[in-house]
CHARMM internal coordinates of N, CA and C (Angstrom, degrees):
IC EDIT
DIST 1 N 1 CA 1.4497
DIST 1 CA 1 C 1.5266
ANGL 1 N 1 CA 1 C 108.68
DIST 1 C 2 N 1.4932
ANGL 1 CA 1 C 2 N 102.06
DIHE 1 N 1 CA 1 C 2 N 141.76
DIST 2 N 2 CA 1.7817
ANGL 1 C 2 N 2 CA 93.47
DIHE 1 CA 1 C 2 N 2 CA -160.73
DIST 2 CA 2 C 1.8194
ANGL 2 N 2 CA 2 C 69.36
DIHE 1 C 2 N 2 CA 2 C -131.21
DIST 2 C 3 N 2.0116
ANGL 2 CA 2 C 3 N 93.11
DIHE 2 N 2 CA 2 C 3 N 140.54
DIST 3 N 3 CA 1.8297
ANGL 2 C 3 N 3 CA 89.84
DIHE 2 CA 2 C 3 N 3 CA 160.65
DIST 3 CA 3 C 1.9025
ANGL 3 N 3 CA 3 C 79.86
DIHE 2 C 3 N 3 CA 3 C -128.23
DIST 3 C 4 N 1.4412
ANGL 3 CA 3 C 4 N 80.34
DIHE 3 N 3 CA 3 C 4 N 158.84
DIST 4 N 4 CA 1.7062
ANGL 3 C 4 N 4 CA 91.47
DIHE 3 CA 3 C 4 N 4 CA 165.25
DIST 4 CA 4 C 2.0228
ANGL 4 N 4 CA 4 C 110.37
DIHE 3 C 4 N 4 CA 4 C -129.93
DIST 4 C 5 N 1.5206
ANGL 4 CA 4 C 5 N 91.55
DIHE 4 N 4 CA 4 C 5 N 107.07
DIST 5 N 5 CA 1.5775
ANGL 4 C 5 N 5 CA 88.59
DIHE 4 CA 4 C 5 N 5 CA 168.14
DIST 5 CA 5 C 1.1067
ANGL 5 N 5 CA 5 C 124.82
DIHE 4 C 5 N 5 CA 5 C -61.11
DIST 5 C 6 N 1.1495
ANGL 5 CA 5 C 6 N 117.25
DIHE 5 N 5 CA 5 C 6 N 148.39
DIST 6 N 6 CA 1.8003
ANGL 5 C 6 N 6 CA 125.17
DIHE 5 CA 5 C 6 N 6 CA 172.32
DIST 6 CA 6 C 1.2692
ANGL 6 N 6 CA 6 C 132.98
DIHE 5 C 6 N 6 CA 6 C -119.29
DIST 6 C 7 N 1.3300
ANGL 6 CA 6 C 7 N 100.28
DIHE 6 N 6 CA 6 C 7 N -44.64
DIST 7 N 7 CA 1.3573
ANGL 6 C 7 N 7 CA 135.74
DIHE 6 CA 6 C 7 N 7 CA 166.28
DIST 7 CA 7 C 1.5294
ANGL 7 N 7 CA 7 C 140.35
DIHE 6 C 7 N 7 CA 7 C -100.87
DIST 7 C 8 N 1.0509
ANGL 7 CA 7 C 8 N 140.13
DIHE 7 N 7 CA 7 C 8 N 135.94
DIST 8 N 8 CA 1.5684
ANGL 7 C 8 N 8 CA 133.17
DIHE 7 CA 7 C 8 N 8 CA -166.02
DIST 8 CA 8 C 1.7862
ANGL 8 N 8 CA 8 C 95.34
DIHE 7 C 8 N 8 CA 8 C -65.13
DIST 8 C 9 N 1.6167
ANGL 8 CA 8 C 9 N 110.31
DIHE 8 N 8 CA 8 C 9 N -45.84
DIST 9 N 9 CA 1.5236
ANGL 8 C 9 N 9 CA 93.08
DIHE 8 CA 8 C 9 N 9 CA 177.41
DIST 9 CA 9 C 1.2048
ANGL 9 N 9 CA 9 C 134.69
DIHE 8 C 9 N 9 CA 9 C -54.97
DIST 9 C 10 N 1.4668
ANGL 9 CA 9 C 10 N 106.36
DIHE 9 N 9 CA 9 C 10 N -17.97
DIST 10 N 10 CA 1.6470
ANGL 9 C 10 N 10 CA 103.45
DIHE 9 CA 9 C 10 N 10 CA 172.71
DIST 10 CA 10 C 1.1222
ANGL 10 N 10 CA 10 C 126.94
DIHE 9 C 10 N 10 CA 10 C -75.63
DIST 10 C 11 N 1.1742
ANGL 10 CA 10 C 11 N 99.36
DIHE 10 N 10 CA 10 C 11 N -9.32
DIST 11 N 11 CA 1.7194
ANGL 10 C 11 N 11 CA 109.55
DIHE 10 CA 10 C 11 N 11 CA -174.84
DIST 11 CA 11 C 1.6755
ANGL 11 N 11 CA 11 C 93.55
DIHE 10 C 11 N 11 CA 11 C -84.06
DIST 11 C 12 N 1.5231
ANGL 11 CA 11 C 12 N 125.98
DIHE 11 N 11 CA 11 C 12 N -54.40
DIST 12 N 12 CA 1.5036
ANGL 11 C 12 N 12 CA 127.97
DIHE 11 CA 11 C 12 N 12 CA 172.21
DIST 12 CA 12 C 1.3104
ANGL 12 N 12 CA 12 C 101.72
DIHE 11 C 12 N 12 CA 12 C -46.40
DIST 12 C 13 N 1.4838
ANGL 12 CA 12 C 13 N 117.19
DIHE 12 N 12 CA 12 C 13 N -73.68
DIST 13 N 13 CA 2.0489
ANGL 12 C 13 N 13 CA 120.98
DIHE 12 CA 12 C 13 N 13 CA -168.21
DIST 13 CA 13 C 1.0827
ANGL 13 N 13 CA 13 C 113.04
DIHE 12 C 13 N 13 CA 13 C -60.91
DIST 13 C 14 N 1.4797
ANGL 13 CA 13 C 14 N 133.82
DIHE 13 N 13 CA 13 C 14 N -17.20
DIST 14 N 14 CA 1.6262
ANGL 13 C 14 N 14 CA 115.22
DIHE 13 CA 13 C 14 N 14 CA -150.90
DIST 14 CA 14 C 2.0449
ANGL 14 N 14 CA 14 C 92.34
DIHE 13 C 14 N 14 CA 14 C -132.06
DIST 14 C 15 N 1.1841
ANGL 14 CA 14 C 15 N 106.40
DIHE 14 N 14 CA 14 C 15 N -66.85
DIST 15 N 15 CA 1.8211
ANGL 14 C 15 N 15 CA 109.97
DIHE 14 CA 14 C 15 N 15 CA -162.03
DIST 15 CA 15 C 1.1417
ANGL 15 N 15 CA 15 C 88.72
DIHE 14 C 15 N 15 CA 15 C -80.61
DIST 15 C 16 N 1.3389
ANGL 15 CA 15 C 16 N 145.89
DIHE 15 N 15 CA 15 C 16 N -70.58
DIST 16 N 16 CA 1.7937
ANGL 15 C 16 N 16 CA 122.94
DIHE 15 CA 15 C 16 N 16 CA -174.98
DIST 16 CA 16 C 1.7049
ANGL 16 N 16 CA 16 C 126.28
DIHE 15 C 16 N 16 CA 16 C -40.88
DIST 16 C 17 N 1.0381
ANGL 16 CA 16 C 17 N 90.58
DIHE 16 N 16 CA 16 C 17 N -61.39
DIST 17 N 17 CA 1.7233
ANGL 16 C 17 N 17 CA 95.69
DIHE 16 CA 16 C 17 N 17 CA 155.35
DIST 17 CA 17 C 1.7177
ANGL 17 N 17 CA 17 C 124.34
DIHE 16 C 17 N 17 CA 17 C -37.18
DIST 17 C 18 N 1.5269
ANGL 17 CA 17 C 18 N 109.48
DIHE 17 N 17 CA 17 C 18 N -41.37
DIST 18 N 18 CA 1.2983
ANGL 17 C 18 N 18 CA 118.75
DIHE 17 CA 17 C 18 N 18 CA -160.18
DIST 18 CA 18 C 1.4708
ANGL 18 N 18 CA 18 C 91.74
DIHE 17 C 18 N 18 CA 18 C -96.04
DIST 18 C 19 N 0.9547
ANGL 18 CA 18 C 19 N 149.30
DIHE 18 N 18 CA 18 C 19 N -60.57
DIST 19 N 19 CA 1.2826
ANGL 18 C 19 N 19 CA 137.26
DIHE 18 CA 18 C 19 N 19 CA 153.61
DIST 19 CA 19 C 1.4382
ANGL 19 N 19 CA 19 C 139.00
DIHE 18 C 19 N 19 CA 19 C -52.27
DIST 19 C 20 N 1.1672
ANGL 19 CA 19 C 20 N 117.63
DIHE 19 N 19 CA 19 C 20 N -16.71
DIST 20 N 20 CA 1.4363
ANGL 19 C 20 N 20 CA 113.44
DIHE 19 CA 19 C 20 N 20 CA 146.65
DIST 20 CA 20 C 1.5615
ANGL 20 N 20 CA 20 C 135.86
DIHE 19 C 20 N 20 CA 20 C -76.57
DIST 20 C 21 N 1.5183
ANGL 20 CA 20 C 21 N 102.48
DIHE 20 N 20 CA 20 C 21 N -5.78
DIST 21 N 21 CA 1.5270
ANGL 20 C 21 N 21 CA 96.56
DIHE 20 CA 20 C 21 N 21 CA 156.05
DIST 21 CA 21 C 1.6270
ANGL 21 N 21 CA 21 C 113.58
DIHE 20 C 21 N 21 CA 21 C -119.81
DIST 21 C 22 N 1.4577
ANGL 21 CA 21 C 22 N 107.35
DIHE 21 N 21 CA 21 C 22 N 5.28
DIST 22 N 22 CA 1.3903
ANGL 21 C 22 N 22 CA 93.65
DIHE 21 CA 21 C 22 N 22 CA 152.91
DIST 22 CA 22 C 1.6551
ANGL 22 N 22 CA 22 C 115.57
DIHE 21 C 22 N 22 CA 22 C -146.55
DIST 22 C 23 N 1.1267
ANGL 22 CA 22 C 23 N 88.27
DIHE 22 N 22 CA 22 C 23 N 100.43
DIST 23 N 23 CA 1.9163
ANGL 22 C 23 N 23 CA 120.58
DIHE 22 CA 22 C 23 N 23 CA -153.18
DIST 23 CA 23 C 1.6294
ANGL 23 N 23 CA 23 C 101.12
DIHE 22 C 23 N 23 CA 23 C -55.64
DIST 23 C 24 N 1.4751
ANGL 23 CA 23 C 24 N 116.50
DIHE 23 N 23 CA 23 C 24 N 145.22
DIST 24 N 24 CA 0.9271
ANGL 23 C 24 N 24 CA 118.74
DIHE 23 CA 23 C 24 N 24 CA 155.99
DIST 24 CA 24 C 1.5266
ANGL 24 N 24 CA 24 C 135.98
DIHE 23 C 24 N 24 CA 24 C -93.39
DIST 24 C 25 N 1.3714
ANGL 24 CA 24 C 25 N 111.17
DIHE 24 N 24 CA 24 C 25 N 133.88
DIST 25 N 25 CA 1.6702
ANGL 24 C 25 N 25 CA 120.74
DIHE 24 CA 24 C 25 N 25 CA -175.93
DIST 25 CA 25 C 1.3425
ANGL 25 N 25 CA 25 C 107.05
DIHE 24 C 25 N 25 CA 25 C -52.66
DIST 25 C 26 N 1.5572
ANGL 25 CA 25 C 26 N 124.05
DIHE 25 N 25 CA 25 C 26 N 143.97
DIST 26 N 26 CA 1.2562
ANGL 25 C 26 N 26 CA 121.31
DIHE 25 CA 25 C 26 N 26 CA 121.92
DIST 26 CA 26 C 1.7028
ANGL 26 N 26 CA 26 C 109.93
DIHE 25 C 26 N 26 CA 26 C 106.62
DIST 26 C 27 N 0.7871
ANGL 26 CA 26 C 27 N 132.36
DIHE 26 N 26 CA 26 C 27 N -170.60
DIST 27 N 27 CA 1.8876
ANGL 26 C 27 N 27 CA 124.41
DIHE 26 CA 26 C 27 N 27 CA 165.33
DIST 27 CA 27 C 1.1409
ANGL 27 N 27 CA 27 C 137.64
DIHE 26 C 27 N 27 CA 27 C -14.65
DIST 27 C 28 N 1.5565
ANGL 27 CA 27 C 28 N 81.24
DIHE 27 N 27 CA 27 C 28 N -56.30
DIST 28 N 28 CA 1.8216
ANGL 27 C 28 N 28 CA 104.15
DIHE 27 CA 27 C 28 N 28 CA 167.53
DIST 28 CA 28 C 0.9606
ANGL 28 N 28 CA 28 C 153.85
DIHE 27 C 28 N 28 CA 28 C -60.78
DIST 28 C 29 N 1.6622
ANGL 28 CA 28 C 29 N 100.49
DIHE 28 N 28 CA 28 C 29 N -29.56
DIST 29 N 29 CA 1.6560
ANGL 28 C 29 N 29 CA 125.40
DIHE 28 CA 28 C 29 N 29 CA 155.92
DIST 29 CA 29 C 2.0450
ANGL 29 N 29 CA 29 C 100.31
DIHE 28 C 29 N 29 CA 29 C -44.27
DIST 29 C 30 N 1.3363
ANGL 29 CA 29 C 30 N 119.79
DIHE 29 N 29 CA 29 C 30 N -49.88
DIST 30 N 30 CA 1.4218
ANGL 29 C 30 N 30 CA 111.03
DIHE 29 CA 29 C 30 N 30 CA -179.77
DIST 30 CA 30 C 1.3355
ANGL 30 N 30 CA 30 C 118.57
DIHE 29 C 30 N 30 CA 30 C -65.93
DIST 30 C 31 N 1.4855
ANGL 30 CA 30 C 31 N 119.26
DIHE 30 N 30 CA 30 C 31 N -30.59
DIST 31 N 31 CA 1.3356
ANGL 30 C 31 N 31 CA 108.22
DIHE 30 CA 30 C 31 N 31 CA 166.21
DIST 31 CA 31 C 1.6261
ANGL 31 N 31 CA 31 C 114.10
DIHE 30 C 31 N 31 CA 31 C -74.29
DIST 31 C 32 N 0.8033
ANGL 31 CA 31 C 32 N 117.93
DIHE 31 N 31 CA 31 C 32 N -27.83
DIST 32 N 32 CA 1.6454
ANGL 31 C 32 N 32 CA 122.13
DIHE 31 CA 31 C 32 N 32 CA 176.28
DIST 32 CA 32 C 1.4191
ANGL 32 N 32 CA 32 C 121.59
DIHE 31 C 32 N 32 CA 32 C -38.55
DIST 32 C 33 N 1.8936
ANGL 32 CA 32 C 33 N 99.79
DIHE 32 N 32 CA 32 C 33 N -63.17
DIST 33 N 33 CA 1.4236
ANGL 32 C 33 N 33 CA 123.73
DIHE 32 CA 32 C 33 N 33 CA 138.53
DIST 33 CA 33 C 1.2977
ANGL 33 N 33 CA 33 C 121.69
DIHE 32 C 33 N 33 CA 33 C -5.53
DIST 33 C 34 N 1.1487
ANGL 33 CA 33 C 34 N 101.88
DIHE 33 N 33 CA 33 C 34 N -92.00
DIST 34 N 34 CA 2.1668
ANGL 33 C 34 N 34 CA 106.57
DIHE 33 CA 33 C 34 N 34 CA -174.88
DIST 34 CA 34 C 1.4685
ANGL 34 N 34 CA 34 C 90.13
DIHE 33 C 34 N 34 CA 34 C -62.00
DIST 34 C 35 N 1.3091
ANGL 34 CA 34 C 35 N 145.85
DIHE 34 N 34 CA 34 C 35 N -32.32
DIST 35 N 35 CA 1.1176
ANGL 34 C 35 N 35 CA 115.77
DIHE 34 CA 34 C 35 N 35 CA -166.45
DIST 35 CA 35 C 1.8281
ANGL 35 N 35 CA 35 C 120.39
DIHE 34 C 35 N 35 CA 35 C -75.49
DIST 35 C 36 N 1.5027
ANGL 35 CA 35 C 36 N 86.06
DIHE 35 N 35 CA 35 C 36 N -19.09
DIST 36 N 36 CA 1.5061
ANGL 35 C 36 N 36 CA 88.66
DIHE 35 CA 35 C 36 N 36 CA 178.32
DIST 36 CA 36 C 1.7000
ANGL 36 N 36 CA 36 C 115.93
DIHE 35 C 36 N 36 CA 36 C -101.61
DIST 36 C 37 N 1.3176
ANGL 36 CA 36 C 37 N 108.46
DIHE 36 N 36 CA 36 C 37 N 5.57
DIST 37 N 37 CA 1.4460
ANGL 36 C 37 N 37 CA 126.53
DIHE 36 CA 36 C 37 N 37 CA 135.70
DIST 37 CA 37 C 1.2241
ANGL 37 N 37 CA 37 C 126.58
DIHE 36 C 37 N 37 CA 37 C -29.71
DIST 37 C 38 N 1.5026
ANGL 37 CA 37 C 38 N 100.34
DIHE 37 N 37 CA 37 C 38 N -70.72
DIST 38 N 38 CA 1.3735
ANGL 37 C 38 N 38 CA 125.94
DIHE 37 CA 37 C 38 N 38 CA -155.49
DIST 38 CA 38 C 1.4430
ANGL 38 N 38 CA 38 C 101.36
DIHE 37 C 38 N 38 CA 38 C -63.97
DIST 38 C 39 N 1.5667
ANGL 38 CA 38 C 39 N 101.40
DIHE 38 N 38 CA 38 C 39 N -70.47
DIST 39 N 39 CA 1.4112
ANGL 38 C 39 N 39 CA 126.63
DIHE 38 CA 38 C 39 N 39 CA 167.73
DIST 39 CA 39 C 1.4874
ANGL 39 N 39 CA 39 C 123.84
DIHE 38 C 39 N 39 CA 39 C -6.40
DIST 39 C 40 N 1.6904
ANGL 39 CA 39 C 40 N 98.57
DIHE 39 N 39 CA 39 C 40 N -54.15
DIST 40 N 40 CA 1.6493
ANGL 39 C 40 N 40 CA 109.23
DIHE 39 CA 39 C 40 N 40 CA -162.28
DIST 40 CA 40 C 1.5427
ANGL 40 N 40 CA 40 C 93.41
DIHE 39 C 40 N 40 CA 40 C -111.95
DIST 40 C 41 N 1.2437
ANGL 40 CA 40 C 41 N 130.27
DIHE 40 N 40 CA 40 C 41 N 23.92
DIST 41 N 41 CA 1.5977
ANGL 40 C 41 N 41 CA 154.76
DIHE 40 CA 40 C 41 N 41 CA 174.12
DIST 41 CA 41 C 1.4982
ANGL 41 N 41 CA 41 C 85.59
DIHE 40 C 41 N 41 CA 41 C -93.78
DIST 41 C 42 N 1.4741
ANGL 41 CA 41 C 42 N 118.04
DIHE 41 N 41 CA 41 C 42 N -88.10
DIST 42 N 42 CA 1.5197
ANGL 41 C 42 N 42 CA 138.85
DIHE 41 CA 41 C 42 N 42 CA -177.90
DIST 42 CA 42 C 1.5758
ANGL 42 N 42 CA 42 C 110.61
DIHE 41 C 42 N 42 CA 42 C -32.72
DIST 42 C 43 N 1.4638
ANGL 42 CA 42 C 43 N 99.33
DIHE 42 N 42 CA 42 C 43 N -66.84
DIST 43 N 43 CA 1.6131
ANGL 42 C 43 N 43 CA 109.25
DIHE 42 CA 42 C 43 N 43 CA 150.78
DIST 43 CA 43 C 1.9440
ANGL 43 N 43 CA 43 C 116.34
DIHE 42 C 43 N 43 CA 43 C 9.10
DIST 43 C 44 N 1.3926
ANGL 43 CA 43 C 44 N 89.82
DIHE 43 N 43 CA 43 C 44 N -91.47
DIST 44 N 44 CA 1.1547
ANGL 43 C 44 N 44 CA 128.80
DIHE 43 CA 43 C 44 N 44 CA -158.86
DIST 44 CA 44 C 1.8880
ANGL 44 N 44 CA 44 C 95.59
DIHE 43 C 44 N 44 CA 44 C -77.71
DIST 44 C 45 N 1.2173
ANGL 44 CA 44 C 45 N 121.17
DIHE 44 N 44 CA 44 C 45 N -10.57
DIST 45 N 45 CA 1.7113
ANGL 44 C 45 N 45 CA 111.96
DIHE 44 CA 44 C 45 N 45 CA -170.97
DIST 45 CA 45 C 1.1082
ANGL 45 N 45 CA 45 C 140.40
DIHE 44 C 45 N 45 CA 45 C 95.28
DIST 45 C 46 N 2.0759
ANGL 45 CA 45 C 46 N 100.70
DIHE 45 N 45 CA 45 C 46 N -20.42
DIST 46 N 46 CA 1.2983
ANGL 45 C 46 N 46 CA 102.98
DIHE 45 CA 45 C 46 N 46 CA 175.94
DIST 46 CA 46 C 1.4313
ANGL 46 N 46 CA 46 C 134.95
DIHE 45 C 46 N 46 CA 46 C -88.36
DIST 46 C 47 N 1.4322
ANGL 46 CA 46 C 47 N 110.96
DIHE 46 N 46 CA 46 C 47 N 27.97
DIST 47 N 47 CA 1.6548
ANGL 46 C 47 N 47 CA 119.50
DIHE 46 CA 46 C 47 N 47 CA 149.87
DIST 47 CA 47 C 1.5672
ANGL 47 N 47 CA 47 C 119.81
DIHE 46 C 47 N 47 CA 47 C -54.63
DIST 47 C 48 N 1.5883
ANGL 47 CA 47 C 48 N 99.84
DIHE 47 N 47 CA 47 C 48 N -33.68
DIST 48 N 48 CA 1.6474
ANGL 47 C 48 N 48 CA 113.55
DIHE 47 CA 47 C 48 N 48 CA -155.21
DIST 48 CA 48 C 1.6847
ANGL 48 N 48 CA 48 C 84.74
DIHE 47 C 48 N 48 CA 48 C -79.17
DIST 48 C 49 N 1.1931
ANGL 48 CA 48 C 49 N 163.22
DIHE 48 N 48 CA 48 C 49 N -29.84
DIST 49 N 49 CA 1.3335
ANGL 48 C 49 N 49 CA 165.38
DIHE 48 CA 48 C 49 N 49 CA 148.83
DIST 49 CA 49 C 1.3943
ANGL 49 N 49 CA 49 C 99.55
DIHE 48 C 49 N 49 CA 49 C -9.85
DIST 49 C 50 N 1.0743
ANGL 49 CA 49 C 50 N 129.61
DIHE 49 N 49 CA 49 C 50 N 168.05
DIST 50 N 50 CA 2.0309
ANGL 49 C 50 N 50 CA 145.27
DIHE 49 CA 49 C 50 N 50 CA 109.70
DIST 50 CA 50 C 1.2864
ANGL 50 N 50 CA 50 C 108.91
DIHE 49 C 50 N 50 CA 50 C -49.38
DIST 50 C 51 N 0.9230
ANGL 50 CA 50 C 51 N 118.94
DIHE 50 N 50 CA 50 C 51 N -58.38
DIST 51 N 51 CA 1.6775
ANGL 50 C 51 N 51 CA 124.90
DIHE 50 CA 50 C 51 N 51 CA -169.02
DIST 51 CA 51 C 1.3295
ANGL 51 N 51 CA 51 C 94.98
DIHE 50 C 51 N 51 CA 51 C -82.16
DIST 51 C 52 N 1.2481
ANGL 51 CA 51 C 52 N 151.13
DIHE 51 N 51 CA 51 C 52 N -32.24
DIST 52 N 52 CA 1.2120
ANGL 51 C 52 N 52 CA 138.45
DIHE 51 CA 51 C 52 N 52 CA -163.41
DIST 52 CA 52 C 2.1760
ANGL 52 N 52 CA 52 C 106.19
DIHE 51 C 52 N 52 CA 52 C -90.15
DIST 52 C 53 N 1.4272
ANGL 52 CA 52 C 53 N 72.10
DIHE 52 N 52 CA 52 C 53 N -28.10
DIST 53 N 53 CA 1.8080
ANGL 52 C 53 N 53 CA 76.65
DIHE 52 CA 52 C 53 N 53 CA 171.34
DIST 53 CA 53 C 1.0932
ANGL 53 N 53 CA 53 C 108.70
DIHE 52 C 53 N 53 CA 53 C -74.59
DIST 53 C 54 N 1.5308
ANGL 53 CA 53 C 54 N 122.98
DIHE 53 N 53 CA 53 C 54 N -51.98
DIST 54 N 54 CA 1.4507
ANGL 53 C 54 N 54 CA 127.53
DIHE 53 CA 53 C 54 N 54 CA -178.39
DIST 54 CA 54 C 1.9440
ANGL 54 N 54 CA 54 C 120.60
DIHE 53 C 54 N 54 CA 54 C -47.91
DIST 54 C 55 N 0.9576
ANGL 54 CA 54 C 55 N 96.27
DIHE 54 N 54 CA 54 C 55 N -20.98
DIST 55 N 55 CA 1.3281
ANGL 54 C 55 N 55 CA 124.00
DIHE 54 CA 54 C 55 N 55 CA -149.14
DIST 55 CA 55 C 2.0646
ANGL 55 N 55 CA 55 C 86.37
DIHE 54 C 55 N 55 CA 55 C -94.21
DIST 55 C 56 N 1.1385
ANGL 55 CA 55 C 56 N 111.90
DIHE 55 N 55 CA 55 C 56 N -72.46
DIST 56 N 56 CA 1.4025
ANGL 55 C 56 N 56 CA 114.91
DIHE 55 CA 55 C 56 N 56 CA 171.07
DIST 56 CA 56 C 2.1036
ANGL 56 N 56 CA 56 C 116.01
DIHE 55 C 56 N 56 CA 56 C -62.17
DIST 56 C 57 N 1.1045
ANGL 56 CA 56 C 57 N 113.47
DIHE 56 N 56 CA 56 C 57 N -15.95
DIST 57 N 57 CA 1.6262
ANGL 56 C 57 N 57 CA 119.89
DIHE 56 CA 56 C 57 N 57 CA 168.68
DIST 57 CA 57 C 1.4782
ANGL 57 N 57 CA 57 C 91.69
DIHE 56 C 57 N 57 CA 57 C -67.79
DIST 57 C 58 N 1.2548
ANGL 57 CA 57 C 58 N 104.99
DIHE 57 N 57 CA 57 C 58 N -48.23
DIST 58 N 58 CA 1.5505
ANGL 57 C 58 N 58 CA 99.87
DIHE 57 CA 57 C 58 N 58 CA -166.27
DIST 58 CA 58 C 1.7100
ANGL 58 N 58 CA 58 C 103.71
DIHE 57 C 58 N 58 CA 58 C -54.34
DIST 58 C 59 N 1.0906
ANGL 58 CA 58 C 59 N 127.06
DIHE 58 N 58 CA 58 C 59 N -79.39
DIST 59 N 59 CA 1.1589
ANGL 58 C 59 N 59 CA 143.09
DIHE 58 CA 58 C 59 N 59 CA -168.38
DIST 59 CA 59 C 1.5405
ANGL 59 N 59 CA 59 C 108.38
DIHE 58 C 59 N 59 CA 59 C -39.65
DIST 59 C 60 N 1.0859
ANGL 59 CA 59 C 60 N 121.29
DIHE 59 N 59 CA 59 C 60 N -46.90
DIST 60 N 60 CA 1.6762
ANGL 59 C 60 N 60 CA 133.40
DIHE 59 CA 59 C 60 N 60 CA 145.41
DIST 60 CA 60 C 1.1176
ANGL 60 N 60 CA 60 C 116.26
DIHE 59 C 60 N 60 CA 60 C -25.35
DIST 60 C 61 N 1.3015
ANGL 60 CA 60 C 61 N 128.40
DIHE 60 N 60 CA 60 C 61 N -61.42
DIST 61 N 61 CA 1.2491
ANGL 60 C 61 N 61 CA 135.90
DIHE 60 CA 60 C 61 N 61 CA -160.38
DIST 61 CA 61 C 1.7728
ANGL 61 N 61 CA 61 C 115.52
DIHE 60 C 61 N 61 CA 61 C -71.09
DIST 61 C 62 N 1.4093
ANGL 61 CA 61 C 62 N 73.64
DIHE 61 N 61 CA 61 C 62 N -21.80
DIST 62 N 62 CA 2.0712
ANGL 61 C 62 N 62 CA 93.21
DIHE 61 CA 61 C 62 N 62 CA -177.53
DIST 62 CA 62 C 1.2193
ANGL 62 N 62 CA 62 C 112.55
DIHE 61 C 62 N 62 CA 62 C -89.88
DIST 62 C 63 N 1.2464
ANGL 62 CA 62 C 63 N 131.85
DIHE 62 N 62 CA 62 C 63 N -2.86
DIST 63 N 63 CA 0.9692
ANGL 62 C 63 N 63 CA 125.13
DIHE 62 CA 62 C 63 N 63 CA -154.04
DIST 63 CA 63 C 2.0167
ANGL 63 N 63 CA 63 C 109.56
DIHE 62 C 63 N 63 CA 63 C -115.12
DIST 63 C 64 N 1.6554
ANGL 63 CA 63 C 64 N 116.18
DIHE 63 N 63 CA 63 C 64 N 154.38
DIST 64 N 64 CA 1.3286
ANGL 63 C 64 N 64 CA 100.04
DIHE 63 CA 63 C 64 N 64 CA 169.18
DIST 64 CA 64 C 1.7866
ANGL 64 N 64 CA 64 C 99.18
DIHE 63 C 64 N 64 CA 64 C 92.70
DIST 64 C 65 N 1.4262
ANGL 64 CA 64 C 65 N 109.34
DIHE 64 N 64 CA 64 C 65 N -132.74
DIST 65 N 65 CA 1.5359
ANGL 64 C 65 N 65 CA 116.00
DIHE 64 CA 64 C 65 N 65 CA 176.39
DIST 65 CA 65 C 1.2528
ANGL 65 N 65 CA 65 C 101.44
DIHE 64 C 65 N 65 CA 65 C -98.47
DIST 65 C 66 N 1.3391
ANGL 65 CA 65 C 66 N 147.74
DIHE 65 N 65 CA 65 C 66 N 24.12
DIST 66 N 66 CA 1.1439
ANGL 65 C 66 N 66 CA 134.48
DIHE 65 CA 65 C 66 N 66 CA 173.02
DIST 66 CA 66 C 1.8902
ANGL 66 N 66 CA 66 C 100.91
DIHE 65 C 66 N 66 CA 66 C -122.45
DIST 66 C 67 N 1.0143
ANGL 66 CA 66 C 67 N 103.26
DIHE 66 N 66 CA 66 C 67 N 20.15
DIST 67 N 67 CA 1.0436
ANGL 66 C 67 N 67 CA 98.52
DIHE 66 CA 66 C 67 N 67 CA 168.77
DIST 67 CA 67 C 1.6617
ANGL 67 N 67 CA 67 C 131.88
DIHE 66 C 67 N 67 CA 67 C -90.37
DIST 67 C 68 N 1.5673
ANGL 67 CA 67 C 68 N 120.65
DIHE 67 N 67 CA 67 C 68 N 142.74
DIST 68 N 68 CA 1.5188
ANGL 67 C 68 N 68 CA 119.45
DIHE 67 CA 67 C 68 N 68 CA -176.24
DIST 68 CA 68 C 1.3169
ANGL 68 N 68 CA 68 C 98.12
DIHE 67 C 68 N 68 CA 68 C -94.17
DIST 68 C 69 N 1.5138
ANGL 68 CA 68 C 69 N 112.33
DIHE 68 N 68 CA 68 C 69 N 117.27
DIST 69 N 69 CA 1.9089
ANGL 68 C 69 N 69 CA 95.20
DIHE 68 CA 68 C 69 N 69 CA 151.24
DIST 69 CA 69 C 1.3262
ANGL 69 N 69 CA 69 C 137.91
DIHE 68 C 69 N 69 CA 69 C -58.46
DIST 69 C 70 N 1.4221
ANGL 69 CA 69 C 70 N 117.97
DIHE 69 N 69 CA 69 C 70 N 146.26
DIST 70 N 70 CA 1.2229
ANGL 69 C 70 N 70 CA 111.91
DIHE 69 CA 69 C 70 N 70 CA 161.45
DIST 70 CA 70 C 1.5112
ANGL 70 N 70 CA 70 C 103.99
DIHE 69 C 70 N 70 CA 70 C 115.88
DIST 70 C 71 N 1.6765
ANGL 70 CA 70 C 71 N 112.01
DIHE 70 N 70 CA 70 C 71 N -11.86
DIST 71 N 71 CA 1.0360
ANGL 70 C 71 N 71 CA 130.63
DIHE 70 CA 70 C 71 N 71 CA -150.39
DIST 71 CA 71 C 2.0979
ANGL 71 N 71 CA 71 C 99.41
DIHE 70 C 71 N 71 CA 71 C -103.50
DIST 71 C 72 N 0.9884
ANGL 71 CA 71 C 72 N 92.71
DIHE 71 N 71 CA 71 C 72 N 148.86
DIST 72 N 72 CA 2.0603
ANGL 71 C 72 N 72 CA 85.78
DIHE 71 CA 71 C 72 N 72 CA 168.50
DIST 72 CA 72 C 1.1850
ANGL 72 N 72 CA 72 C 102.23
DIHE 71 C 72 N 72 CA 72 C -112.70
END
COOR INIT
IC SEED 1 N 1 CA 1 C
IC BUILD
């Protein structure tokens, strides 16, 4: 199954949706998390900030192998 994003809403209407009812196992479920952070960060405009960029680097930075457990 191939999807091709296009749009930032699809990422809100279609893959958050699609993975929240069919969840991912394991580590990744936490990166999933910040990603749908980020997402509904972007969402909302506050990429277009300093602080709102800073704010999503952060969440980046955590994410993947740089991530701490235990951590939200």
């Amino acid at each position: 199954m191939e999807i091709n994003v296009l749009k930032h809403k699809d990422i809100v209407n279609i893959i958050i949706p699609f993975f929240n009812k069919h969840p991912i196992q394991g580590a990744k479920h936490l990166d999933f998390l910040d990603f749908c952070r980020v997402a509904l960060l972007m969402k909302d405009k506050v990429h277009l900030t300093e602080e709102g960029l800073h704010q999503i680097q952060k969440i980046k930075s955590g994410m993947n192998t740089n991530r701490e457990y235990g951590q939200d």
